[in-house]
C-alpha positions as CSV (number, residue, x, y, z in Angstrom):
1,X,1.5,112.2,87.5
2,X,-1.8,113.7,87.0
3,X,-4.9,111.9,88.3
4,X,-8.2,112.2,86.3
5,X,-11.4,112.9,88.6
6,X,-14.8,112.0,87.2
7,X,-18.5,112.8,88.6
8,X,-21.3,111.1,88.1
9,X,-25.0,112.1,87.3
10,X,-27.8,110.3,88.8
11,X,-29.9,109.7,85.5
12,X,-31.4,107.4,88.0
13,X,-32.6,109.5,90.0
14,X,-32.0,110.2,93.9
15,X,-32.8,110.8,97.0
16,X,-31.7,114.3,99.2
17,X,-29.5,112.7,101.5
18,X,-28.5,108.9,102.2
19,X,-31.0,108.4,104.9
20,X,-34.0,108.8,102.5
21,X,-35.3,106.7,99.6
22,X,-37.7,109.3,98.3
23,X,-37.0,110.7,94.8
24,X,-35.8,114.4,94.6
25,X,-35.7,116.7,92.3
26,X,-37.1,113.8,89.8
27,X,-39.5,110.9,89.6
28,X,-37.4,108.0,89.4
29,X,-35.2,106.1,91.8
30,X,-35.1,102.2,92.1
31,X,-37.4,100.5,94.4
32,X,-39.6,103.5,94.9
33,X,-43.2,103.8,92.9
34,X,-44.5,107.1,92.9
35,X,-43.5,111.0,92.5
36,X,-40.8,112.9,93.8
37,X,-40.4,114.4,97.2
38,X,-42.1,118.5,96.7
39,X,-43.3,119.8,93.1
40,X,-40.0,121.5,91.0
41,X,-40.7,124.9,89.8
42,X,-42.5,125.4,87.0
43,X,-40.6,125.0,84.0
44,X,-37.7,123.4,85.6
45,X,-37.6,120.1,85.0
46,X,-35.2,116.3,85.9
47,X,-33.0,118.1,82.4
48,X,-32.3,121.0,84.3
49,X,-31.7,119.6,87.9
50,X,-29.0,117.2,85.8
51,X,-27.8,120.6,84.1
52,X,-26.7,122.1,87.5
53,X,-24.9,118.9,88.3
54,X,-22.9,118.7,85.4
55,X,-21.9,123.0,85.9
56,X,-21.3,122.5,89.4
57,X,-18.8,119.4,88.7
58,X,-17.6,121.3,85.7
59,X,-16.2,124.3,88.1
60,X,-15.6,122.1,91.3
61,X,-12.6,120.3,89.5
62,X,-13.9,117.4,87.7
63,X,-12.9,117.0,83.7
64,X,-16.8,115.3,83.2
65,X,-19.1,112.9,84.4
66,X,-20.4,109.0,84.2
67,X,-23.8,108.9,82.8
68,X,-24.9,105.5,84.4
69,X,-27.3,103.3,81.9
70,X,-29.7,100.9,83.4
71,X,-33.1,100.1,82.4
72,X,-34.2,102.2,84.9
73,X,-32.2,105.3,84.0
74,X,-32.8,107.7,80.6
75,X,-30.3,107.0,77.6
76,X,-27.0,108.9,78.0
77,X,-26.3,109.2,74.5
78,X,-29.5,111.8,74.7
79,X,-28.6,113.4,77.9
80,X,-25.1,114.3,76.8
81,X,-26.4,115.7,73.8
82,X,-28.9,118.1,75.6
83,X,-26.4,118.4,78.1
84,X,-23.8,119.6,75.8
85,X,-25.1,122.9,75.1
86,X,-25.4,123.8,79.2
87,X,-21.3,123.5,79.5
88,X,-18.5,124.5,78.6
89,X,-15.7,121.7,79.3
90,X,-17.6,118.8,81.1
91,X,-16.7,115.5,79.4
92,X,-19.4,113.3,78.9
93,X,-19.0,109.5,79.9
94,X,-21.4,107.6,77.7
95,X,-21.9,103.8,78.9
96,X,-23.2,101.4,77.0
97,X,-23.2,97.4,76.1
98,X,-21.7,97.2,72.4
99,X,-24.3,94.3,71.4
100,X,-27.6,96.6,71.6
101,X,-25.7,99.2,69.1
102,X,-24.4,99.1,65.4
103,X,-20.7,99.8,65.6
104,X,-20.8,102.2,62.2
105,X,-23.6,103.6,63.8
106,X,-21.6,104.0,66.9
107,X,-18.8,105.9,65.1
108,X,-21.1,108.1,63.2
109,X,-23.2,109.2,66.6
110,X,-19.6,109.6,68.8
111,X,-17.7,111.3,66.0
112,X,-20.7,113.8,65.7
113,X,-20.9,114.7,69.4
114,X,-17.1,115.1,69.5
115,X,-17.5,117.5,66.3
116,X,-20.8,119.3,68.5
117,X,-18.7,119.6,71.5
118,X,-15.2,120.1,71.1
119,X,-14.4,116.5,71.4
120,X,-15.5,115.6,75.2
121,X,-17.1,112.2,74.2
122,X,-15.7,109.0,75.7
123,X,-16.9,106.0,76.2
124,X,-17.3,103.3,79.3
125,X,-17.4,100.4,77.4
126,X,-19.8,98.0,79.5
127,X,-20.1,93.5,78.3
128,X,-23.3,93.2,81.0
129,X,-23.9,91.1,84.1
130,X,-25.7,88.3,82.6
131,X,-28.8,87.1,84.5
132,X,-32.1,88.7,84.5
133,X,-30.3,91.8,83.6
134,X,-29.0,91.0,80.6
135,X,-32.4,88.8,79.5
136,X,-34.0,91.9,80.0
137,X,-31.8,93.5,76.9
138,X,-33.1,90.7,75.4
139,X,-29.5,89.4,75.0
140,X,-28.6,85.7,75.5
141,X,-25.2,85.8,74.8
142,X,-23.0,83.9,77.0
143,X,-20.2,85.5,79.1
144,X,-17.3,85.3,77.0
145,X,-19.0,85.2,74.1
146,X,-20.1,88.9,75.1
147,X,-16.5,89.9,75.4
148,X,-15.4,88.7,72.2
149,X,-18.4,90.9,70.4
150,X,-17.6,93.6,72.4
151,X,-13.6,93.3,71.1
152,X,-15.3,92.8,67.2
153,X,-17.3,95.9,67.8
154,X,-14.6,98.3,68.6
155,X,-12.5,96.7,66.2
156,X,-14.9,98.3,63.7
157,X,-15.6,101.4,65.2
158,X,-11.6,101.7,65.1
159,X,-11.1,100.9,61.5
160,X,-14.6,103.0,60.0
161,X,-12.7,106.1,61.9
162,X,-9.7,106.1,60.1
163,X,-11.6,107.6,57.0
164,X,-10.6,104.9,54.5
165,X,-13.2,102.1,53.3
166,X,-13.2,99.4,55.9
167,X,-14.0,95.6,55.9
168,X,-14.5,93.6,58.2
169,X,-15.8,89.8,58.4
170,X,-15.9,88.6,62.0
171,X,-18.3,86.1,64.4
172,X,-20.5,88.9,65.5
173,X,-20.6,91.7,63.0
174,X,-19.5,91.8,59.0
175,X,-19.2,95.6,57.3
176,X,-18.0,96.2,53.5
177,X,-16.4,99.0,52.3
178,X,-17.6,101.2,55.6
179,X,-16.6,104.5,56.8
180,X,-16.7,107.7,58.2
181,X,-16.8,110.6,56.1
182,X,-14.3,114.0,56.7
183,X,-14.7,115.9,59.0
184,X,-16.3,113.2,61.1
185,X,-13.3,110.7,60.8
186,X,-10.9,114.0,61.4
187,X,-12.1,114.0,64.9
188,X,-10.0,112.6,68.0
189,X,-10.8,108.6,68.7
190,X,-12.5,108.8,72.2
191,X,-11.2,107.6,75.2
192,X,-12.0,104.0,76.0
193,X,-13.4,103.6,79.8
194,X,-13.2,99.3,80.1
195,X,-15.0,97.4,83.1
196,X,-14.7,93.8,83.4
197,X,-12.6,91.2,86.1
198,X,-13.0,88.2,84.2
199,X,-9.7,86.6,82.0
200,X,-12.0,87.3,78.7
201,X,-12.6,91.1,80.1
202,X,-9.1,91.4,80.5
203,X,-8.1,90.0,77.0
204,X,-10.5,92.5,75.1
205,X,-9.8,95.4,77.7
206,X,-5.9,94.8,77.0
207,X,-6.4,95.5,72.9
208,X,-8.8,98.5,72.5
209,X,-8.8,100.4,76.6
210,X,-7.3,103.3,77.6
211,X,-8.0,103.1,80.7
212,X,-9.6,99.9,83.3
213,X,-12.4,100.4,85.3
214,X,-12.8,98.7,88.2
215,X,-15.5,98.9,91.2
216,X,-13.7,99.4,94.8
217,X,-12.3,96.1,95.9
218,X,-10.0,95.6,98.9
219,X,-7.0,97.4,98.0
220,X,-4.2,94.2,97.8
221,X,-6.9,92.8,95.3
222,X,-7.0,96.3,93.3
223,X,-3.4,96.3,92.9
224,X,-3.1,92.7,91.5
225,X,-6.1,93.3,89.5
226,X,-4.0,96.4,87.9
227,X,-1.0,94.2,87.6
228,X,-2.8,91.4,85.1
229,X,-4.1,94.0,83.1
230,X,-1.0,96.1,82.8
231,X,1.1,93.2,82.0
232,X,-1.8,91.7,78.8
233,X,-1.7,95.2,77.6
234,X,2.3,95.5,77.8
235,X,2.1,92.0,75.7
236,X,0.4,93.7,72.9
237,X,3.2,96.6,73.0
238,X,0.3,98.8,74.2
239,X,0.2,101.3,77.4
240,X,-3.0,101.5,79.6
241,X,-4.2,103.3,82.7
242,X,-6.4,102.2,85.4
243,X,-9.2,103.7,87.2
244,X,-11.1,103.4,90.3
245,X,-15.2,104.3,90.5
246,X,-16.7,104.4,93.9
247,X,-18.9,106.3,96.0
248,X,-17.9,108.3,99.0
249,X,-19.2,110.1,102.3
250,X,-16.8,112.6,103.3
251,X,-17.8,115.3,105.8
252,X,-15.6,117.7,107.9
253,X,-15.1,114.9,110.6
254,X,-15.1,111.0,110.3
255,X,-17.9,111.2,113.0
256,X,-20.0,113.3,111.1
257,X,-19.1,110.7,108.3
258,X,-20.4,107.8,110.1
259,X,-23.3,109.4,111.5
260,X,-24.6,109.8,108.2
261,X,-23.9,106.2,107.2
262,X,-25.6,105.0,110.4
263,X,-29.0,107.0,109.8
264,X,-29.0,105.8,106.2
265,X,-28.6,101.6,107.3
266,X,-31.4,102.4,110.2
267,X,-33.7,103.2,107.6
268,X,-33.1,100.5,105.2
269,X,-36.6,98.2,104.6
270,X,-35.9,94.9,106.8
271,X,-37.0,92.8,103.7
272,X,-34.2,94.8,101.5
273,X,-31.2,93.8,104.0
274,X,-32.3,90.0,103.6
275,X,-32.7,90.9,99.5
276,X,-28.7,92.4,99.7
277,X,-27.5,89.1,101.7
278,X,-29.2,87.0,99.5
279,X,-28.8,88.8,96.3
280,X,-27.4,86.5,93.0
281,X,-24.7,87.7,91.2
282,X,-25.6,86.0,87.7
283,X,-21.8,85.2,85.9
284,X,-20.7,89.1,86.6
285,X,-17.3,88.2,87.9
286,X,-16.7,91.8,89.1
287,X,-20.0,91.5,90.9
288,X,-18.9,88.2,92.9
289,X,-15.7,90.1,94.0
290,X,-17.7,92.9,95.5
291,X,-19.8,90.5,97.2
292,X,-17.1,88.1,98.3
293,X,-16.7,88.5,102.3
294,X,-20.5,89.7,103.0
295,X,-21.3,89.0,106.6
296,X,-24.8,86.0,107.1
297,X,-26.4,88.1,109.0
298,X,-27.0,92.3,109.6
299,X,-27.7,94.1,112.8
300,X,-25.6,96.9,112.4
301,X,-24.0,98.7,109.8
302,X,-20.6,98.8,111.6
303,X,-21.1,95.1,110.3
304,X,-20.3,96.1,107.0
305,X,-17.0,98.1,107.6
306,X,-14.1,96.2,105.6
307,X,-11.0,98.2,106.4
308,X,-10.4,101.9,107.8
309,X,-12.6,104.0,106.1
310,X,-14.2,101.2,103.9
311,X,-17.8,100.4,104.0
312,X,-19.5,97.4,101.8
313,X,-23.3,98.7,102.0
314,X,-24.0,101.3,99.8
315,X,-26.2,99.2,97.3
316,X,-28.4,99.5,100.1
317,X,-28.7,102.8,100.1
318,X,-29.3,103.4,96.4
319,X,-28.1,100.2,94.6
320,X,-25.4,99.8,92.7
321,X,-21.9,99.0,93.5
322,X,-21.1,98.0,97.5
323,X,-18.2,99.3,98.8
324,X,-17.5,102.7,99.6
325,X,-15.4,105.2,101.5
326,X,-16.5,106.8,104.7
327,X,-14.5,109.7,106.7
328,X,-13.0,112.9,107.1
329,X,-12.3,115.1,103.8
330,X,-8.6,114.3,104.6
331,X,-9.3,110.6,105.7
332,X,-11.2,110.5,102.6
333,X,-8.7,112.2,100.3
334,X,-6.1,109.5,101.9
335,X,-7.7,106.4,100.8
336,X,-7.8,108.0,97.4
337,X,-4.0,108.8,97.5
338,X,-3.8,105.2,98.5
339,X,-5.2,103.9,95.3
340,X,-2.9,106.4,93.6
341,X,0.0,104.7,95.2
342,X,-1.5,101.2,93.9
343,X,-1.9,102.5,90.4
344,X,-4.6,104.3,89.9
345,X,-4.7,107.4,87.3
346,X,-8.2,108.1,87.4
347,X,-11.1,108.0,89.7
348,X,-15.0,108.3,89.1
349,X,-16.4,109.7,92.3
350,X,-20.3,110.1,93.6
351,X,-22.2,110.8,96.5
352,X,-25.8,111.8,97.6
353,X,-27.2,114.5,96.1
354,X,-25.1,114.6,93.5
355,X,-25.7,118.7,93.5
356,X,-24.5,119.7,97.0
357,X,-22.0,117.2,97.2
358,X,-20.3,118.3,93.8
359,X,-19.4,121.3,95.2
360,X,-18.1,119.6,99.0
361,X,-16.1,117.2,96.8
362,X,-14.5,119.7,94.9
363,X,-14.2,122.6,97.2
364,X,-12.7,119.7,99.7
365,X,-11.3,116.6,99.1
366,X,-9.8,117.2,95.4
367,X,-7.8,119.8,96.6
368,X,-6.3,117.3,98.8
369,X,-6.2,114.4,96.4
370,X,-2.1,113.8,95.2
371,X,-2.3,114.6,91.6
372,X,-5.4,115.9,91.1
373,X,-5.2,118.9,88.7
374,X,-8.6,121.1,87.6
375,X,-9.3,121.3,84.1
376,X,-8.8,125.1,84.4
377,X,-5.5,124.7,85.1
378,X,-4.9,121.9,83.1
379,X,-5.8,124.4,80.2
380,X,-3.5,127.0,81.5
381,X,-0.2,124.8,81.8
């Protein structure tokens, strides 16, 4: 079997290590107000720091790379387009919530960046959080409501794509007669990236995914996560694969590892450990799994270790999700076989800065990763 390894690129922004919280090589980065760490060269700018990321992943073994969306991130629907020109191969994984976005409108903007590029769009298909995070969309759907739009909207991305007038009449969206015109509807559907834990997320993921995305969970949870899903999509006479997204530390040795998780929880703000202990989860189901089992109280960050080569505090050391996996390259590359074992066909891999470590991921843990083929090769077989 061949595994699927993703990157990501911190549209975000970032610090230069996991023991800072400054912005580098950029001016954004959650919870920080004010400019990036040094000037950039002149003439280079956040485009082509994000550039070198996405060539470095390109030759290090990755097929592409998540383009996270947050209000506090730029829109990855531009930044794979001016992206698209600085590679050759890198796939671009565009996330977005289908209820901010037209679905003909959808089709028309995928289908021409797969014509662009050779076909490396795909999408990571994302219902929200609910909460203030959502509100701030200015959406006020409720939770399953939001995953019975999202199934609607790819329902009608699917049917304008087939190049023959479409109509559809459903709770959320209505189209007459609509389609995509050759040679747009002549290019390949894109893969479908799903995330949601709930029984509604599995219900739409189950009809339109080609692959489930899930945040790291303990593993026995993983597995029976993978199981539900498999067996709703089987009862539709479909196939699906499942993937795993999570950050990683991996250095030469598992003290080296550590050492570097240490120095980053040492200088985490007091106020923002009591924020992560406290924080809400709104009606996110895969958001109260990943912060189901966090300790009452912090003094150390071995407090956070889960399991071997586990640790639950990342989002404190640039938000996001909270459990991780800390050790050697080969420690590191085990837990990923591990997941394999339990399922997994694809993974979506990060770790601070996303530059450097590009290139110690690749050169060093995929190589050791069961399955793991590069796109080079892949081309050559």
């Amino acid at each position: 079997m061949t595994i699927d390894v993703f990157w990501r690129l911190p549209t975000h922004g970032e610090p230069d290590s996991h023991r800072s919280r400054i912005p580098y090589r950029d001016d954004l980065f959650p919870g920080h107000d004010g400019q990036a760490q040094g000037e950039l060269p002149a003439g280079y700018s956040y485009i082509d720091y994000l550039a070198e990321i996405a060539r470095a992943a390109e030759i290090s073994g990755f097929q592409g790379g998540l383009i996270p969306s947050f209000p506090m991130t730029d829109e990855p629907w531009m930044i794979s387009a001016f992206l698209a020109r600085e590679t050759k191969t890198f796939r671009f994984m565009i996330p977005f919530q289908p209820g901010f976005l037209n679905p003909v409108v959808a089709a028309r903007m995928t289908a021409s960046l797969h014509r662009a590029t050779g076909g490396r769009a795909l999408y990571n298909v994302i219902t929200g959080g609910g909460g203030p995070a959502q509100l701030w969309w200015g959406d006020t759907v409720s939770h399953d409501d939001r995953y019975s739009r999202t199934t609607e909207f790819l329902d009608v991305v699917r049917g304008v794509w087939q190049g023959q007038p479409f109509t559809y009449r459903g709770k959320f969206y209505q189209v007459e007669g609509a389609s995509l015109v050759d040679p747009l509807s002549k290019e390949p559907f894109p893969e479908i990236y799903f995330s949601g834990s709930s029984d509604a997320a599995l219900a739409s993921a189950s009809k339109h995914a080609d692959f489930y995305l899930t945040w790291l969970e303990p593993f026995a949870q993983i597995k029976e996560k993978f199981r539900r899903v498999r067996e709703r999509t089987a009862a539709l006479g479909r196939q699906i694969r499942c993937a795993v997204r999570v950050d990683i530390v991996a250095r030469a040795t598992e003290e080296e590892a550590w050492r570097e998780v240490r120095r980053g929880f040492e200088n985490v703000d007091p106020a923002a450990l009591q924020r992560f202990l406290a924080a809400d989860a709104g009606d996110s189901i895969g958001a109260q799994r990943q912060r189901a089992g966090r300790p009452t109280s912090l003094s150390d960050y071995r407090d956070l270790i889960s399991d071997p080569n586990v640790w639950t505090g990342f989002s404190l050391l640039r938000g996001g999700q909270t459990q991780g996996i800390v050790g050697s390259y080969q420690q590191v590359a085990e837990r990923l076989d591990q997941l394999v074992e339990l399922g997994t066909d694809a993974f979506i891999l990060a770790s601070t800065p996303h530059l450097e470590e590009a290139y110690r991921v690749g050169e060093e843990v995929l190589p050791l990763v069961r399955g793991h083929v590069s796109p080079a090769l892949k081309a050559v077989g």
